[in-house]
C-alpha positions as CSV (number, residue, x, y, z in Angstrom):
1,X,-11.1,-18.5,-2.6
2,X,-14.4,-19.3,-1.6
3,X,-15.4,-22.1,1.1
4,X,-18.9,-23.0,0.4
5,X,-19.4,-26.7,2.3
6,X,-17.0,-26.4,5.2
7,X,-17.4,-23.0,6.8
8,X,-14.0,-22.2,8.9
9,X,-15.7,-21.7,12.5
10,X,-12.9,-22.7,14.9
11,X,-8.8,-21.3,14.3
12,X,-8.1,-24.9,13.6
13,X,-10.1,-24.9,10.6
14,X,-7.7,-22.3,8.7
15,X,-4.9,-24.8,8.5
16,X,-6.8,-26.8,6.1
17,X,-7.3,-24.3,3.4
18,X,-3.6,-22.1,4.2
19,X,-0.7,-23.1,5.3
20,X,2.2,-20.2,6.2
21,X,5.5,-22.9,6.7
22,X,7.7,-24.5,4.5
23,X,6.5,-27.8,3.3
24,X,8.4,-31.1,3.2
25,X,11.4,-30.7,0.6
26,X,11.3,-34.6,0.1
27,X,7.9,-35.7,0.0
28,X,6.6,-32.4,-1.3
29,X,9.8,-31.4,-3.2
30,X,7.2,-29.8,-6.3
31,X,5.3,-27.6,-4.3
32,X,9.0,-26.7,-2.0
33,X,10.4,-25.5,-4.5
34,X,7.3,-23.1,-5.7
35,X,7.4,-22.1,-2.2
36,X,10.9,-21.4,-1.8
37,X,10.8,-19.7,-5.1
38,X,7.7,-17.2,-5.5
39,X,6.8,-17.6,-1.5
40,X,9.1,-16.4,0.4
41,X,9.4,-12.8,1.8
42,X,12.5,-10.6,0.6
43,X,14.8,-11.5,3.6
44,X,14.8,-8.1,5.6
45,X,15.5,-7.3,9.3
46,X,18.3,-8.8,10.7
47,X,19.2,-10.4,7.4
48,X,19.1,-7.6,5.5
49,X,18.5,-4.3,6.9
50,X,18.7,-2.4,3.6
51,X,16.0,-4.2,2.0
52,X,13.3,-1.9,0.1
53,X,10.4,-3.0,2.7
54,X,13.1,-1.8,5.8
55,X,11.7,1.8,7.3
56,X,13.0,3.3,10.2
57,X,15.3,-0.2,10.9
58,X,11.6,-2.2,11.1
59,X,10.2,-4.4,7.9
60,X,6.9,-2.0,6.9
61,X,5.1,-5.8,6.5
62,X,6.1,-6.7,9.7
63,X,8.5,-9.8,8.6
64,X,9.8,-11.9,10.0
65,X,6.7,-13.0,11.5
66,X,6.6,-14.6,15.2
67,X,6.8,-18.3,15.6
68,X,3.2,-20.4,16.9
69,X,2.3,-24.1,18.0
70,X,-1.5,-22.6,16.4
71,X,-3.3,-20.5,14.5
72,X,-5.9,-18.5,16.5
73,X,-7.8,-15.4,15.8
74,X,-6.7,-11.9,17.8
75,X,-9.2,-9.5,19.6
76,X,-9.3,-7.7,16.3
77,X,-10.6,-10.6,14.2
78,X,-7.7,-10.9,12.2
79,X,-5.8,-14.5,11.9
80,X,-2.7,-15.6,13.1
81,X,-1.4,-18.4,11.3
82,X,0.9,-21.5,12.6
83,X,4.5,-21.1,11.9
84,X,7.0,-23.5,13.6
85,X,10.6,-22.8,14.0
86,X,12.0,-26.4,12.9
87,X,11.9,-25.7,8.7
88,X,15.1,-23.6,7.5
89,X,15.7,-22.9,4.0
90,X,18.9,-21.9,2.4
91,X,18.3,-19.3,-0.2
92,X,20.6,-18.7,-3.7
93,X,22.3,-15.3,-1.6
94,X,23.7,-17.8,1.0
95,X,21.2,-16.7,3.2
96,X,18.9,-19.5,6.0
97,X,15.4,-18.3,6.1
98,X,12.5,-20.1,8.1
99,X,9.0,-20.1,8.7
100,X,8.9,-16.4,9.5
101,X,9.2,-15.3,6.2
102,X,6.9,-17.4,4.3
103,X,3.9,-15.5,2.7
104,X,0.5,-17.5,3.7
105,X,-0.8,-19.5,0.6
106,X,-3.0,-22.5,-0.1
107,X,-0.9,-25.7,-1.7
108,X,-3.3,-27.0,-3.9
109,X,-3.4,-23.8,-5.9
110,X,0.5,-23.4,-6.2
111,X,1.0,-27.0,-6.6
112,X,-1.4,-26.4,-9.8
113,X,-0.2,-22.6,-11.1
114,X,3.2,-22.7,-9.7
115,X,3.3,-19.3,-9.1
116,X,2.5,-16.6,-6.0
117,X,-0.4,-16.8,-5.0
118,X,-1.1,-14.6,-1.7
119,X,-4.2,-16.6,0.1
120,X,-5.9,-14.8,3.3
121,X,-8.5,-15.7,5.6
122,X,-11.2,-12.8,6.1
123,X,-13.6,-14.1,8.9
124,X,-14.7,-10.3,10.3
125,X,-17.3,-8.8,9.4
126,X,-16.0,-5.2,8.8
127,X,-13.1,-6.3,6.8
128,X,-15.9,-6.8,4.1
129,X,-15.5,-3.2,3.9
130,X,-12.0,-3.4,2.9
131,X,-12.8,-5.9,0.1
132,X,-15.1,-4.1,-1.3
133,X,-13.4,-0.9,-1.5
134,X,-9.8,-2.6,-2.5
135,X,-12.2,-4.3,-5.7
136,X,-13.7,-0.7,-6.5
137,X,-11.0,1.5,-5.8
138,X,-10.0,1.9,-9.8
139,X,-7.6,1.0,-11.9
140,X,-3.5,2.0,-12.0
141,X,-2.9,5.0,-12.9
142,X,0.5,6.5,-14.5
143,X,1.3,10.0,-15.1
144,X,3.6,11.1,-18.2
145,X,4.3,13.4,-21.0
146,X,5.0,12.9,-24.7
147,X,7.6,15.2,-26.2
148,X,9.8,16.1,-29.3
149,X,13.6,15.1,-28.8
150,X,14.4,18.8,-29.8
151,X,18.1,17.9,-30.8
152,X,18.9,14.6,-32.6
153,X,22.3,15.1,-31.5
154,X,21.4,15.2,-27.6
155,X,21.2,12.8,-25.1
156,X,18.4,9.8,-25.7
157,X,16.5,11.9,-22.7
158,X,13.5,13.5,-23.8
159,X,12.9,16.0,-20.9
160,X,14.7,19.3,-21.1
161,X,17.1,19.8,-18.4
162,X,17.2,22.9,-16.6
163,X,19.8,26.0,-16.5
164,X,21.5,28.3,-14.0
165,X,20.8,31.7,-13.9
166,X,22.8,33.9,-16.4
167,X,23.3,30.7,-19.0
168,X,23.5,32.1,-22.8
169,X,21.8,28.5,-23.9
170,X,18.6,30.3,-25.9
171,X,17.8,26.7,-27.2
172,X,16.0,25.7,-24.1
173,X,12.1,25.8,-24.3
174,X,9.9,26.3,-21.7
175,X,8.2,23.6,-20.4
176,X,4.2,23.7,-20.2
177,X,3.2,21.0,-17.7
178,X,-0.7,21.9,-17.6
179,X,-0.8,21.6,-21.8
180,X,1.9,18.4,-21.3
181,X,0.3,16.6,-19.4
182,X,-1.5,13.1,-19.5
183,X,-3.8,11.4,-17.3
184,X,-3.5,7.5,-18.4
185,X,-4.3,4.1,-17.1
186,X,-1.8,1.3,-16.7
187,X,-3.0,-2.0,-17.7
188,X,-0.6,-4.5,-17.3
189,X,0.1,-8.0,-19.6
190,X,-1.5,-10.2,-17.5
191,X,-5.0,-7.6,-16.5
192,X,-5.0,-7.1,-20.7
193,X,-4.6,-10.6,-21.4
194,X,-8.0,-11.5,-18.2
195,X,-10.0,-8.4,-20.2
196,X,-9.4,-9.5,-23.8
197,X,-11.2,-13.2,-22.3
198,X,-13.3,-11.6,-20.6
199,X,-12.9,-13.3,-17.2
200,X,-14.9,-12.2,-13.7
201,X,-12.9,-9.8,-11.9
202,X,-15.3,-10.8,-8.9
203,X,-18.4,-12.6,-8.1
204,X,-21.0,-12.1,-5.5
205,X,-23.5,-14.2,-4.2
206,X,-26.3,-13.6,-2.6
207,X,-27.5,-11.3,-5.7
208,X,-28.4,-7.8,-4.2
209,X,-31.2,-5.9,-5.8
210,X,-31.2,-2.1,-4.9
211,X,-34.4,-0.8,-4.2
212,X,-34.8,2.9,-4.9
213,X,-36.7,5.4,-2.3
214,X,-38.4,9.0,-2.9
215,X,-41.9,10.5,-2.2
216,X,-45.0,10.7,-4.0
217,X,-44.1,12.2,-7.8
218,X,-40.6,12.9,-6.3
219,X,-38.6,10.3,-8.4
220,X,-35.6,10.8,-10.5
221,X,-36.2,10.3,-14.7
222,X,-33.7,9.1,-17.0
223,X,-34.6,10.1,-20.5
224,X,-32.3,10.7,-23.6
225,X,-31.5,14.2,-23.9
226,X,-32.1,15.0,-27.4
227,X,-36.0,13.8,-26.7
228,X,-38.8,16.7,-25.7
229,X,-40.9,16.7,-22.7
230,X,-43.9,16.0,-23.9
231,X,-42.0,12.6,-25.3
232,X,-40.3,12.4,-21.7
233,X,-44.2,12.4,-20.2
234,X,-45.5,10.5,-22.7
235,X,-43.2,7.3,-21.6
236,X,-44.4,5.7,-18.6
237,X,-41.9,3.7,-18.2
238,X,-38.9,6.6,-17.8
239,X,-40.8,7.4,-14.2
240,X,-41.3,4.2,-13.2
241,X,-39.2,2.8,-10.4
242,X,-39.3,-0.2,-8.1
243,X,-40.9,1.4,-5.5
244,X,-43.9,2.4,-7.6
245,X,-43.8,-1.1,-9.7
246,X,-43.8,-2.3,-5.9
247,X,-47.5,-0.3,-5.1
248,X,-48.7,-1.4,-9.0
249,X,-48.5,-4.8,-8.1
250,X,-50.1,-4.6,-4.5
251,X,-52.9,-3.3,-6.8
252,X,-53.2,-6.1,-9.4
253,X,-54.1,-8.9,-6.8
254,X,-54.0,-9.8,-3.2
255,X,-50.4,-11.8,-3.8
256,X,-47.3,-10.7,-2.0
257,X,-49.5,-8.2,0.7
258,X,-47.5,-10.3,3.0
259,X,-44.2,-8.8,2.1
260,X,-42.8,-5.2,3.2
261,X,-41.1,-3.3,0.2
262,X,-37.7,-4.6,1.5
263,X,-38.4,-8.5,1.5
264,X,-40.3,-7.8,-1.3
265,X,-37.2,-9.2,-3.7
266,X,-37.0,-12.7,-1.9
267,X,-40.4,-14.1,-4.0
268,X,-40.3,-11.0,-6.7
269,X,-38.0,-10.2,-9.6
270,X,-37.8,-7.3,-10.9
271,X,-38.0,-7.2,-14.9
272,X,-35.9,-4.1,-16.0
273,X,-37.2,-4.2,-19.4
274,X,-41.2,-4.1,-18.6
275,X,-40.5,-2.1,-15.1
276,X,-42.4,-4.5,-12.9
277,X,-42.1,-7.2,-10.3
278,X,-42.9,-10.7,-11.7
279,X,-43.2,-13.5,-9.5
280,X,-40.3,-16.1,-9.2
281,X,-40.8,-19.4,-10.4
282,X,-38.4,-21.0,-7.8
283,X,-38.9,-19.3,-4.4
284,X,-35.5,-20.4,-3.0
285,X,-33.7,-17.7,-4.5
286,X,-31.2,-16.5,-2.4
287,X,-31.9,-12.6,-3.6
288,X,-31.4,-9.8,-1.3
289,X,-33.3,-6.2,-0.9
290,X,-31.2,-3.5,0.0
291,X,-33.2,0.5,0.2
292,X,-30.5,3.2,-1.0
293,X,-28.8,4.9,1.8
294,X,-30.7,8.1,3.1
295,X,-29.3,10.5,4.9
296,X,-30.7,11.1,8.2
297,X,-31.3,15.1,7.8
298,X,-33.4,14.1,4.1
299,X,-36.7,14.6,6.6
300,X,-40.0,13.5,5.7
301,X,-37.8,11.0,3.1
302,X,-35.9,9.2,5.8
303,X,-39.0,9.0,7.5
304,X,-40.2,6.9,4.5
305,X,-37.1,4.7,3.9
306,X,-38.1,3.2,8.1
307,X,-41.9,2.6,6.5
308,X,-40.7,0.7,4.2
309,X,-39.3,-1.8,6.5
310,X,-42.5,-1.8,8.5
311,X,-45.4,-1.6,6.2
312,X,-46.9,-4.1,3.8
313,X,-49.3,-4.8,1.2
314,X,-49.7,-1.0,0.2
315,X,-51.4,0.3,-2.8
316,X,-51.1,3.9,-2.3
317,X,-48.0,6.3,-0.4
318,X,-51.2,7.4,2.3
319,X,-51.0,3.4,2.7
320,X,-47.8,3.6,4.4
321,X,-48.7,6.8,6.7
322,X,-51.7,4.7,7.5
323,X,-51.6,3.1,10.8
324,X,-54.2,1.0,12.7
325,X,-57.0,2.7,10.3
326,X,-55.7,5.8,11.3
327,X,-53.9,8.1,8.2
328,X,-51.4,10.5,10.0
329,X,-50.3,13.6,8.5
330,X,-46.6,13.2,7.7
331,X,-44.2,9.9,8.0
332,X,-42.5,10.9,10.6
333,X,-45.6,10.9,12.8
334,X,-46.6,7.4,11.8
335,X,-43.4,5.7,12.7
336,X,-43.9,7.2,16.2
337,X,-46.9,5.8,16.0
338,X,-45.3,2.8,15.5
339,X,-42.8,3.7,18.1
340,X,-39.9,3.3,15.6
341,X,-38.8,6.9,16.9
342,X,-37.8,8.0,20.4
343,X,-34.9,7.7,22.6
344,X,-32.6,8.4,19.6
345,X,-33.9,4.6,17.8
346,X,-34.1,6.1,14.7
347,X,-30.2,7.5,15.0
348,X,-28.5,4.5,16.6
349,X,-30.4,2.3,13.7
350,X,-29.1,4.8,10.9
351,X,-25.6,4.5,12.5
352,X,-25.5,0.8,13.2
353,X,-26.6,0.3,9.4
354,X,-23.8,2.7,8.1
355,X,-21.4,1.6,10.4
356,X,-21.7,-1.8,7.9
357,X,-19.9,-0.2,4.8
358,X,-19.0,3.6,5.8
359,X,-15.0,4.0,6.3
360,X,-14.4,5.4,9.8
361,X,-14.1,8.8,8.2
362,X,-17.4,8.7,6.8
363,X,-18.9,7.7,10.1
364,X,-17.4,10.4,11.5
365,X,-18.9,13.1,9.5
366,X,-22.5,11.2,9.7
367,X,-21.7,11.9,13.9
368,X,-21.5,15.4,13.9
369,X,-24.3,15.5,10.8
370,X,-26.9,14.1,13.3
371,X,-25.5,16.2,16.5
372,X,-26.1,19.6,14.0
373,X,-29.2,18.4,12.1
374,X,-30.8,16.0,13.7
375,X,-33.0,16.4,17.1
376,X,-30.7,13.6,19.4
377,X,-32.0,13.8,22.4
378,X,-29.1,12.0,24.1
379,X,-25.8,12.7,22.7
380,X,-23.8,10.5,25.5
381,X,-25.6,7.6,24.5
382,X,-24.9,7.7,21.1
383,X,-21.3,8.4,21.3
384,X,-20.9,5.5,23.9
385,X,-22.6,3.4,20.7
386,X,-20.5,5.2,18.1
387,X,-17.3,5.5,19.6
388,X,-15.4,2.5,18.8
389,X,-16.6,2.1,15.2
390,X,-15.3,5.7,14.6
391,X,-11.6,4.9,15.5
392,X,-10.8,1.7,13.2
393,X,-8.2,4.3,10.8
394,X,-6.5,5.5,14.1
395,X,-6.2,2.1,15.3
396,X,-4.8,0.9,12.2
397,X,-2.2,3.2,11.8
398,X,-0.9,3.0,15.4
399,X,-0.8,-0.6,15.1
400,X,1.1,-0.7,12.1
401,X,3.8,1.9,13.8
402,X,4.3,0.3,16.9
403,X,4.0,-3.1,18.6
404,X,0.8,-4.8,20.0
405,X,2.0,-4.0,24.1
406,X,2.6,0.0,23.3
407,X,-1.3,-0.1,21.1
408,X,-3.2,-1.0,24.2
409,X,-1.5,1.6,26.2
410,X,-2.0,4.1,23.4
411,X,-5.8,3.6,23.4
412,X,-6.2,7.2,25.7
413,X,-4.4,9.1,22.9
414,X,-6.4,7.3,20.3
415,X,-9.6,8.4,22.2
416,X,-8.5,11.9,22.8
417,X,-7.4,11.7,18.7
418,X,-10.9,11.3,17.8
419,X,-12.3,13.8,19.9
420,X,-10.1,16.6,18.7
421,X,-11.0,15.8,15.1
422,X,-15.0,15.7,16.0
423,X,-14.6,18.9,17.8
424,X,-12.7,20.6,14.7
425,X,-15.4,19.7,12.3
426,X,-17.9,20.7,15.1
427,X,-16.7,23.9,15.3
428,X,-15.8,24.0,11.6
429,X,-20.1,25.0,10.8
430,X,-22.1,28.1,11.0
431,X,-23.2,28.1,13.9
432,X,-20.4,26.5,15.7
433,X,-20.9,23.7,18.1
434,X,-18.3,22.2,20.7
435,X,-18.3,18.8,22.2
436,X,-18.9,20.4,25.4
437,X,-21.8,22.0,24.4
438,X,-23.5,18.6,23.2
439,X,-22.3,17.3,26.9
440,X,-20.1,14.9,25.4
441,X,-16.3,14.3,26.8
442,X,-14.2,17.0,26.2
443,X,-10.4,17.0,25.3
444,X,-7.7,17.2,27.8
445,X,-5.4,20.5,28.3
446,X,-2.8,18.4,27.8
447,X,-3.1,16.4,24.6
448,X,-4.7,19.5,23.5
449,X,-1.3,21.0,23.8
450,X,0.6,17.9,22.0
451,X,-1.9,17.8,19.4
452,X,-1.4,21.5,18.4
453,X,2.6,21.1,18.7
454,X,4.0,19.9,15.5
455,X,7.3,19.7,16.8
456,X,5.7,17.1,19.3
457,X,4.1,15.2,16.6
458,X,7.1,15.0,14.1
C-alpha cells in the first residue's frame, strides 16, 4: 500500500494506516467480524500447543504477540505495533483470544474486500532487498508424475507400491523417476483469474533506466541468429548502446555537456527504437540512472564504470581518461588523478553500493573476492566497514530461534560465525589465504572446536 502525501516519519504515524487490535464489535461490528473471521492467528501456544505453526513447544511466527501502550520502531528498524490487552474475543472452538493474535491490517481495505489482507510497514532501507527478491523469486512450483492405473481392478492409487524381498508378484513395473518426472508451475484460481486481466503484479516509481558499461568496441551485440555477419556489421544499430548513444549526442551539439553519463537520464530519454538519447520535453521527470554492476577485479572496466560518475560532456572514450588537458594512459590512472583511488576508496565505495541489494551471502563472497584480487591496502579497515552488513542471515536466524535477551548475548558467536565461514572460502582458492594472513581477526580455539563438533551443533 503506498503512502504518497503523508510519509510515516515518527512510530505514531503507523497507527494511522495499520491497526493490529480488535476493533469495536458495536460501533464497528462490519469490519469485527472480518477481523475476527480472516484476521486472527490460529490460536497456538498455550491455547493450543498442537497447532501446525507449534515447533519445539514455541509458535514459528512468534504468536501470541506481546502486549504495548505504542507502536515504536526496534534497533533493527522493524515495527512494533500497539496491541492492548482490554479486547477479548470468543472464537467458534470456545476459545477467548486477544489482541496478541490479531494479524496487522489496514481497516479501510477489509472494511471494502472483507477478506485477509496482511498489511506491513517497511521503513528500512535494507528490507528493500527483501521486497524485491520476495517479487522476483518465481512462481510455485509442484512436482508430479502422470501414470497408467496398470490394473482397473486395483486401488484408485496410481503409484505402484513397493514389495518385499522374495515376493512372486511379477506384475510390478519398475518405476523410472528421471523419464517420470515433471517440472510444473502451480498457478492458482485467483493468480490465473489477476493474469487473464492482466493486472500489475507491482509498480515502481521512480522509473530506473539501466545504463550499460564496456570499453571502446568492447560491447555486447544482439543480432538474430539465422542473419550473417556481414548483415550483423552492416546494422548500426545492433552495436549501439547507451553509452555510445551517450558520446553521439555530446557530439551533435553543446547540450547536456553539463551532465555525467549517470545523470545523464534525468533531462534525456532514451529511445529504444532509434538507439539515441532525445531530450525530454518535461524536465521534472523523476527518472533514475543506474550503471550495471561491475565487479571490482573486471580491471581497466571498473575503472571506467568510476569515470562515468565523474566525467562529463565527452565525445570520445580518450575524453574520459582525459584529465586537466592531460590524456593518461589507462583509466585507472586518471581516477587517481582524480584521487578517486587510494586508501582502499575505490573498495569501500564498491562495497557500500553492493551492500544496497547484495544478500549477505553475496557480500560475503564480494569480501574475500577483493582480499584475493584486488590490491586492499588495509584489510582491517574494510572489515570494520563490512562487518555488520555481512551478518544480516546469521542474525536473522538466531533471532527467530531464540528471544531478543539471549540475541544480544549471542552477538560473539555470530561474529566468530562469520569469521569461520570467510576463512573457509579463504582457504577454499589456489593459493590459499587465511584471515590471519590478511591481519584480520582470527577465530577462537574454542568456537573453532564447537563449530567443527556436530554433536555440539545438533
Amino acid at each position: 500500500m503506498g503512502i504518497a502525501k503523508d510519509r510515516i516519519k515518527i512510530p505514531s504515524d503507523v497507527d494511522n494506516y495499520i491497526t493490529d487490535e480488535l476493533p469495536d464489535p458495536v460501533n464497528e461490528s462490519n469490519l469485527y467480524n472480518t477481523i475476527t473471521t480472516c484476521m486472527i492467528h490460529d490460536p497456538c501456544g498455550p491455547l493450543n500447543q498442537k497447532a501446525a505453526c507449534m515447533k519445539e513447544g514455541k509458535c514459528n511466527k512468534h504468536f501470541p504477540k506481546p502486549f504495548l501502550d505504542a507502536t515504536f520502531f526496534d534497533t533493527n528498524g522493524y515495527v512494533c505495533y500497539k496491541r492492548t490487552s482490554t479486547a477479548h474475543h470468543t472464537t467458534q472452538f470456545g476459545q477467548i483470544v486477544d489482541n496478541g493474535y490479531v494479524v496487522p491490517y489496514n481497516k479501510r481495505l477489509c472494511s471494502w474486500f472483507r477478506a485477509h489482507i496482511n498489511v506491513e510497514y517497511c521503513g528500512w532501507n535494507m528490507l528493500i532487498k527483501y521486497l524485491f527478491k520476495y517479487i522476483s523469486k518465481g512462481a510455485d512450483r509442484v512436482k508430479y508424475t502422470i501414470k497408467k492405473q496398470g490394473n482397473t481392478d486395483a486401488a484408485s492409487t496410481s503409484v505402484p507400491t513397493a514389495t518385499y524381498q522374495g515376493s512372486t508378484n511379477h506384475d510390478c513395473r519398475p518405476i523410472n523417476e528421471v523419464q517420470n518426472y515433471l517440472d510444473g508451475r502451480y498457478i492458482c484460481s485467483h493468480e490465473a483469474v489477476w493474469q487473464i486481466f492482466d493486472f500489475h503484479i507491482h509498480h515502481r516509481y521512480p522509473p530506473v533506466q539501466v545504463l550499460t558499461v564496456h570499453e571502446e568496441n568492447m560491447q555486447q551485440m544482439v543480432f538474430n541468429g539465422e542473419s550473417s555477419i556481414l548483415e550483423v556489421l552492416s546494422n548500426p544499430y545492433a552495436s549501439t548502446t547507451t553509452l555510445l548513444g551517450w558520446i553521439n549526442s555530446n557530439s551533435r551539439g553543446n547540450q547536456g555537456h553539463d551532465l555525467t553519463y549517470l545523470d545523464y537520464p534525468k533531462k534525456y530519454k532514451w529511445d529504444k527504437s532509434s538507439k539515441s538519447w532525445d531530450r525530454r520535453v518535461h524536465e521534472s521527470s523523476k527518472m533514475v540512472g543506474r550503471l550495471v554492476f561491475i565487479h571490482p577485479t573486471s580491471g581497466e572496466l571498473f575503472y571506467l564504470r568510476m569515470l562515468l560518475c565523474h566525467q562529463n560532456g565527452c565525445t570520445l572514450f580518450k575524453d574520459l581518461r582525459t584529465i586537466a588537458g592531460t590524456i593518461y594512459p589507462t583509466f585507472r590512472a586518471a581516477c587517481n588523478a582524480l584521487q578517486l583511488i587510494g586508501d582502499d576508496v575505490e573498495w569501500l565505495t564498491c562495497f557500500t553500493e553492493a551492500a544496497m541489494w547484495a544478500t549477505a551471502s553475496q557480500l560475503r563472497s564480494l569480501f574475500c573476492h577483493m582480499l584475493f584480487f584486488c590490491e586492499v591496502s588495509n584489510p582491517l579497515l574494510m572489515w570494520n566497514a563490512a562487518f555488520d552488513r555481512m551478518k544480516d542471515d546469521y542474525m536473522h536466524t538466531v533471532s527467530v530461534q531464540v528471544t531478543d535477551k539471549i540475541v544480544t548475548s549471542l552477538a560473539g558467536i555470530v561474529e566468530q560465525q562469520l569469521l569461520h565461514d570467510l576463512d573457509d572460502m579463504l582457504r577454499s582458492v589456489v593459493p590459499s589465504k587465511s584471515m590471519r594472513d590478511c591481519g584480520l581477526p582470527v577465530l577462537s580455539v574454542y568456537v573453532t572446536g564447537v563449530l567443527q563438533n556436530r554433536l555440539l551443533l545438533e
